[in-house]
C-alpha positions in Angstrom: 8.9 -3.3 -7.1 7.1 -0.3 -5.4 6.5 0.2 -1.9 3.0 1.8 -1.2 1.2 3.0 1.9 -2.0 1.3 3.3 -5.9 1.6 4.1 -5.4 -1.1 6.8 -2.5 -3.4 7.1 -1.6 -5.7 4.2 -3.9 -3.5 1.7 -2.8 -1.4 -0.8 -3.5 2.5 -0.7 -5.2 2.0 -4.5 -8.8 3.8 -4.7 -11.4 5.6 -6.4 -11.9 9.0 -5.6 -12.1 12.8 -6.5 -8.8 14.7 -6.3 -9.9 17.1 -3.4 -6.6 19.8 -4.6 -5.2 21.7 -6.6 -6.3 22.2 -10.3 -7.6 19.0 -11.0 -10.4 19.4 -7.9 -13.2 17.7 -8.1 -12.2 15.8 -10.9 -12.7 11.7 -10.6 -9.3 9.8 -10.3 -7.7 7.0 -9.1 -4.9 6.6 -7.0 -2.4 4.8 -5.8 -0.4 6.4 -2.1 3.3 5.2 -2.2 5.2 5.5 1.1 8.8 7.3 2.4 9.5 10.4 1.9 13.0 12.5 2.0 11.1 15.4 3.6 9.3 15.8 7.5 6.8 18.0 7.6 5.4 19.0 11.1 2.1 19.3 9.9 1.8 15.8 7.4 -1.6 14.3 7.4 0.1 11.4 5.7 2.7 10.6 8.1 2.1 6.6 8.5 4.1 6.6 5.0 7.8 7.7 6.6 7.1 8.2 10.2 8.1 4.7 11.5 8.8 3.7 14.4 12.9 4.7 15.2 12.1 8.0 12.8 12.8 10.2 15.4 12.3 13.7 12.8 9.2 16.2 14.8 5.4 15.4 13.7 2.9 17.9 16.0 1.2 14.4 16.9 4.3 12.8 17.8 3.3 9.1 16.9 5.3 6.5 15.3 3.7 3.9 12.9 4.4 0.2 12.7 6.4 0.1 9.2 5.6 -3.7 8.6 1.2 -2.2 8.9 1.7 0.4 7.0 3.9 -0.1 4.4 3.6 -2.6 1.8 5.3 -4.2 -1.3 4.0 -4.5 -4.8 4.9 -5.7 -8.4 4.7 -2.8 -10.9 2.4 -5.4 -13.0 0.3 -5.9 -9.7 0.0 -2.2 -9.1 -0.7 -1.4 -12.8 -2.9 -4.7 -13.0 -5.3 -2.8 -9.7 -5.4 0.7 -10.8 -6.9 -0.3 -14.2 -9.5 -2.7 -12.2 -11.1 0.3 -11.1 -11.4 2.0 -14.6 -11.2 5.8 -15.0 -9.1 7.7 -17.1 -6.9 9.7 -14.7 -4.5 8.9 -12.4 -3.0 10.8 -9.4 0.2 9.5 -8.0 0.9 10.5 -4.6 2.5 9.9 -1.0 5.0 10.3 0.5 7.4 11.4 -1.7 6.5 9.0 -5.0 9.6 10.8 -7.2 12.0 8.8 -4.7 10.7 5.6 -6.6 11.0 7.2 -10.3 12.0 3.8 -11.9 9.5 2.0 -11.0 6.8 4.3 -11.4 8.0 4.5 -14.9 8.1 0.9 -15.7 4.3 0.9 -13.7 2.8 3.9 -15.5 3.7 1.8 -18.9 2.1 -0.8 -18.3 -1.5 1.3 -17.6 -3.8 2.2 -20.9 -5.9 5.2 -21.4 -4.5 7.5 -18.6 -3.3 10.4 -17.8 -1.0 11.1 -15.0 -0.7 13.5 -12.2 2.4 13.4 -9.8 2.3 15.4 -6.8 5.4 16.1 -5.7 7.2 18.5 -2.8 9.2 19.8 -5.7 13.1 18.8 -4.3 13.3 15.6 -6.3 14.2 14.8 -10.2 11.7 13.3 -11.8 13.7 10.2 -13.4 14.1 10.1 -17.3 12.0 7.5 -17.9 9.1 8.6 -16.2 9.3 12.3 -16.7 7.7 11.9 -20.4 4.5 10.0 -19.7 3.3 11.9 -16.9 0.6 14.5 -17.7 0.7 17.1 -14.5 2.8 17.4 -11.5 1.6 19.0 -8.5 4.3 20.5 -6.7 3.9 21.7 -3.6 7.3 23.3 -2.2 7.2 23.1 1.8 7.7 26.8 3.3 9.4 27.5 6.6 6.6 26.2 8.9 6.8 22.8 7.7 9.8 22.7 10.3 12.3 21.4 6.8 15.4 23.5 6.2 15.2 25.5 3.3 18.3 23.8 1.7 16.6 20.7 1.7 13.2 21.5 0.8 13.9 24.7 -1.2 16.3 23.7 -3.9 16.8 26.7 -6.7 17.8 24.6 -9.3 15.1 22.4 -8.5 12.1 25.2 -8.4 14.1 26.6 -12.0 13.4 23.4 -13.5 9.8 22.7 -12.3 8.7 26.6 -13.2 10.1 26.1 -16.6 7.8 23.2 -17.0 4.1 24.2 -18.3 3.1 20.8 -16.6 4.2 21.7 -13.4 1.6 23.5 -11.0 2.8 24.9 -7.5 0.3 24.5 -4.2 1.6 25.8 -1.4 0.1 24.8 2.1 -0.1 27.8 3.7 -1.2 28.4 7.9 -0.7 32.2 8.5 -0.3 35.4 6.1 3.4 35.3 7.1 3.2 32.4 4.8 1.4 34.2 2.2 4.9 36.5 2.3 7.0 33.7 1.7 5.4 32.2 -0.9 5.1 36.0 -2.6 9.4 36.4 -2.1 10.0 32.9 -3.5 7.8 33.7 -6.6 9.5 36.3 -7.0 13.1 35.0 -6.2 12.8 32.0 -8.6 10.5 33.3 -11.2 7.4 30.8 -11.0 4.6 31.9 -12.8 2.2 33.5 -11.0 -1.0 32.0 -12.8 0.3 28.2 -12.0 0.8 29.5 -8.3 -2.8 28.4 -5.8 -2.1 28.4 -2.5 -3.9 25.8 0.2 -5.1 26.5 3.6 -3.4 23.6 6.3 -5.8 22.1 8.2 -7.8 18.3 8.8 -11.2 19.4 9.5 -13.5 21.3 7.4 -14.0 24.2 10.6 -9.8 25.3 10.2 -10.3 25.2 6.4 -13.2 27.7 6.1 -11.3 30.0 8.9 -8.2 30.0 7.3 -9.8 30.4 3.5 -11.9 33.3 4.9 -8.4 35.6 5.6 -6.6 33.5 2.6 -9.1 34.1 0.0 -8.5 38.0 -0.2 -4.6 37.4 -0.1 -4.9 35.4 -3.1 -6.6 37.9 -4.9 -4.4 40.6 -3.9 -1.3 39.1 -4.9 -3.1 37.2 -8.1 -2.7 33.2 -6.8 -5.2 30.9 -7.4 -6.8 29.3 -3.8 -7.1 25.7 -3.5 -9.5 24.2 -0.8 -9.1 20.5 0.3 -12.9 18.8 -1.1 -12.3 15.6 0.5 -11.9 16.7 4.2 -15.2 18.1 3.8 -16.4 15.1 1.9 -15.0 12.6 3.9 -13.0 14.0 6.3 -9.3 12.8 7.6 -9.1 9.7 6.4 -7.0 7.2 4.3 -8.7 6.2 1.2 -10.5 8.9 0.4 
C-alpha cells in the first residue's frame, strides 16, 4: 500500500502535467504526490502532506491539515493501474518525502510500462534496493539552513557522498537570499558535488517573488557556474495542487 496526498479529499494527487523544475522543465509528465515527510521545512508549499493536525514542527503559515482529507490510501496495482490511464512516458514521483515509502514504490514502479522515472528527493533518505535500479533521475534538493531543519538531519555527509556519486542524481537547492547562495557554494565544496548537476531555485509561490529573486540569483549562478531553475507552473498555474 502507498499513502498519497490529495487534490480534494478522497482523490488521489495523480495528474498530467509539465514538471515546472529542475532539469526536466517543461517537459510533460505525470505524477503521482505521496504524503509524510521526515523533514519540516518552514517554507513547504506542500505542507498538507505531513503537517497534520497534532504536528506541532514550525510552518510560516502555521495551519494544520485534516490527515483523514488529505491523505489517502492506495494499492500499488491501483496507483500503477491510474498513472498509466493517463498515458505519457515519464513519470515524476514526488511529495512529501516519497523515499520514506521505498518498497512500495518499487513494487508500484514495476508494475508501469514504457516509463521513465524521476524521484525528487530532499536527499537524507536511502533509496531502498529494490527501487533504486528502475528509477531514471532523482531530484535532490538538500534543504539549507533557512528551511529551519538542523543540519544533522537534513544534511547527512554520507548521504550527499552517495547521491553526488550517482550521475542520476541532480541537486536543486531552494534558495531565498545570497547568504544561501554561500552555503550552497561551502557544501559543494565540502562534499564534492559536481558543480554542473548543481541549479539552484529561487523560494517563492507567486510569479512576482520568483522574477525578484531570479533577477539577483541569475548573476550568482553564473558567477559561481550553477545552473538556475525557475518554477514554470507557478507562473502557469500558480499555487495550486494538481498542477
Amino acid at each position: 500500500m502507498l499513502t498519497l496526498a490529495t487534490v480534494t479529499p478522497g482523490e488521489p494527487e495523480i495528474f498530467a502535467s509539465l514538471q515546472g523544475e529542475g532539469r526536466s522543465a517543461g517537459l510533460p509528465c505525470t505524477f503521482v504526490r505521496l504524503s509524510r515527510c521526515n523533514l519540516a521545512c518552514t517554507w513547504c508549499d506542500t505542507a498538507y502532506t505531513w503537517r497534520f493536525e497534532g504536528d506541532n514542527r514550525p510552518h510560516r503559515d502555521g495551519i494544520s491539515f485534516e490527515r483523514s482529507a488529505n491523505q489517502i490510501t492506495l494499492s500499488e496495482e491501483e496507483t500503477a493501474a491510474r498513472i498509466m490511464a493517463l498515458g505519457g512516458n515519464r513519470l515524476v514521483i514526488t511529495g512529501g518525502e516519497p523515499l520514506l515509502q521505498g518498497a512500495g514504490l518499487a513494487r508500484m514502479v514495476a508494475l508501469l510500462e514504457g516509463h521513465a522515472v524521476e524521484i525528487e528527493t530532499n536527499g537524507s533518505v536511502q533509496p531502498h534496493p529494490a527501487l533504486d535500479p528502475l528509477v531514471a533521475q532523482y531530484n535532490v534538493s538538500p534543504k539549507l539552513s533557512h528551511s529551519g531543519n538542523p543540519a544533522e538531519l537534513a544534511l547527512i555527509p554520507e548521504r550527499l557522498a552517495a547521491w553526488a556519486a550517482d550521475p542520476r542524481a541532480w541537486f536543486k537547492f531552494v534558495v531565498a537570499s545570497a547568504a544561501d547562495v554561500e552555503e550552497v557554494a561551502a557544501l559543494v565544496s565540502a562534499h564534492g558535488l559536481p558543480r554542473e548537476r548543481v541549479m539552484l531555485m529561487p523560494e517563492g509561490t507567486s510569479s512576482e517573488t520568483l522574477r525578484s529573486r531570479e533577477s539577483w540569483l541569475a548573476p550568482l549562478c553564473l558567477e559561481h557556474g550553477f545552473g538556475l531553475s525557475d518554477r514554470l507552473h507557478i507562473h502557469l498555474y500558480g499555487d495550486t495542487r494538481g498542477t
